[in-house]
N, C-alpha and C positions, 0 to 999 in steps of 0.2 A: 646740856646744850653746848653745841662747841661757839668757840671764841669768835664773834664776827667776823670778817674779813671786806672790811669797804672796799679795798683796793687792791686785785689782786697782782702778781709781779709782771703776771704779761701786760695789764693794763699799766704798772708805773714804767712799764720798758717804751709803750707806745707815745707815752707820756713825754719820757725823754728824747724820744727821736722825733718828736715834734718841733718844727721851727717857731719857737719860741723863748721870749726874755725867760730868766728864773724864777723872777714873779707870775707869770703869767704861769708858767709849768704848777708853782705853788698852788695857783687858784682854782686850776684845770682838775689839779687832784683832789682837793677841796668838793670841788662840783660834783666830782664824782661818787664821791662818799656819798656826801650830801644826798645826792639822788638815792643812791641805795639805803640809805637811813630813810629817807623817808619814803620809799617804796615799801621797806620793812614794817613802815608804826602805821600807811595805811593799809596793808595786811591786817596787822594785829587788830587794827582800830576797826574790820570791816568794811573800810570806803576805800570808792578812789581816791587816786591820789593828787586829783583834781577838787577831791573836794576837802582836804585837809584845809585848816584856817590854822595862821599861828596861836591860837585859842588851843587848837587840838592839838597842835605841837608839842606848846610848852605843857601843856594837861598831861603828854606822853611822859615828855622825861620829869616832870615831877612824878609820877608815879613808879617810873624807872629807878628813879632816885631814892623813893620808898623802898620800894624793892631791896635794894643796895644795903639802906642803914638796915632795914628789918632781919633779912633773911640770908646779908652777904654777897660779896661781889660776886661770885660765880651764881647765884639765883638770878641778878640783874641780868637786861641786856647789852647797857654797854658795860666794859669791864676796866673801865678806868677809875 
């Protein structure tokens, strides 16, 4: 599987020409992930992404996490 990509460079370029403080550029990128992370687990998970509860969330990355110690970072999905 290749390496996620939350944020791609046109999206941090659009990012940057946003009138915004440097925190706020911070948090915008953040967002963004975020949204693509979790559009990803509810894929995986089969729901919408509306119906995610942080229940489901964190159930996601602890199993992510299994994944990781088990099988090795490249089997996980993130690869941190």
């Amino acid at each position: 599987m290749n390496e996620p990509q939350f944020l791609t460079l046109e999206e941090s370029a659009e990012v940057d020409k946003a009138l915004l403080a440097n925190h706020e550029k911070f948090l915008t990128r953040l967002t963004i992930s975020s949204l693509k992370l979790l559009k990803h687990i509810a894929q995986e998970e089969g729901m919408a992404i509306e119906d995610l509860t942080p229940d489901r969330v964190i159930a996601w990355f602890e199993k992510d996490g299994k994944i990781r110690r088990e099988q090795g970072v490249e089997a996980a999905f993130l690869k941190w």
